[in-house]
C-alpha positions in Angstrom: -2.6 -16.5 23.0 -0.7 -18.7 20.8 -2.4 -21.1 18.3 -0.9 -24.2 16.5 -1.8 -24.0 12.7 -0.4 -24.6 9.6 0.1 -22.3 7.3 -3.4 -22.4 4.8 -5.0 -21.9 8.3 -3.2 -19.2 9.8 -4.0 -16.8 6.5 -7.4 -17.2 7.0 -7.5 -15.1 10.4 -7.9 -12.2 9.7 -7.7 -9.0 7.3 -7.6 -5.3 7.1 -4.1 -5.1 8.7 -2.4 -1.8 8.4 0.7 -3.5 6.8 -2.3 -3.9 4.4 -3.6 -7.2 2.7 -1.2 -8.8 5.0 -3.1 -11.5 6.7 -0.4 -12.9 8.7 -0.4 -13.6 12.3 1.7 -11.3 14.8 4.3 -14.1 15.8 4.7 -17.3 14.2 7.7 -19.7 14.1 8.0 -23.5 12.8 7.7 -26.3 15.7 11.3 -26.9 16.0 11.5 -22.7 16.4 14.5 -22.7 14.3 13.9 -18.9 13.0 10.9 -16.6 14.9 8.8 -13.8 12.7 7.4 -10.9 14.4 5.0 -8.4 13.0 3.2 -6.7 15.6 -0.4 -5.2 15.0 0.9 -1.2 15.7 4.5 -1.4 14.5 5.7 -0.6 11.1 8.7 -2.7 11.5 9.2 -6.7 11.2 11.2 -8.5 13.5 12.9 -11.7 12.4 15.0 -14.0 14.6 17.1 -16.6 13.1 20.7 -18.6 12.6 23.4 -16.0 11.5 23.1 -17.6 7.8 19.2 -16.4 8.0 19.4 -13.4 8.7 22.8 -12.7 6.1 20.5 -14.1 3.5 18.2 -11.5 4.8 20.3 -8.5 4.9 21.8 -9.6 1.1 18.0 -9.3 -0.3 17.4 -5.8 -1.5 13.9 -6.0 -1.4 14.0 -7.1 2.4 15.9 -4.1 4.1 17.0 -5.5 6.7 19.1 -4.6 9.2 20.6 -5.7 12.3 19.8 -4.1 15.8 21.3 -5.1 19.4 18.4 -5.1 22.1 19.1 -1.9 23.4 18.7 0.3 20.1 16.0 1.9 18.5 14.3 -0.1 16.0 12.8 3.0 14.1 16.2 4.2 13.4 15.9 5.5 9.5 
């Protein structure tokens, strides 16, 4: 199911996530879907989907370790 909300409404939804106070939803993305976030309930892993110059910024932030990964690769690669 997929729910229009801003964001002061979406954090509201829910809590006890294993990721832990995170009270994000699984997917969201802005109306124009210019970049996509994915954090699925039972994953440990984040996907983010984005221009090139997103997801560089991404990979340059220390604190984000990032990494890229084609479609047909393991995503719980260490």
């Amino acid at each position: 199911m997929l729910v229009e909300a801003g964001p002061e409404q979406a954090l509201t939804w829910r809590t006890g996530h294993m990721r832990g106070d995170g009270r994000l939803p699984d997917l969201f993305f802005p109306a124009d879907r210019s970049w996509l976030v994915s954090a699925l309930w039972d994953d440990t892993w984040t996907d983010v989907g984005g221009s090139a110059a997103l997801l560089a910024g991404l990979r340059r932030n220390p604190l984000v370790k990032a990494r890229p990964v084609q479609s047909d690769e393991d995503l719980i690669r260490e």
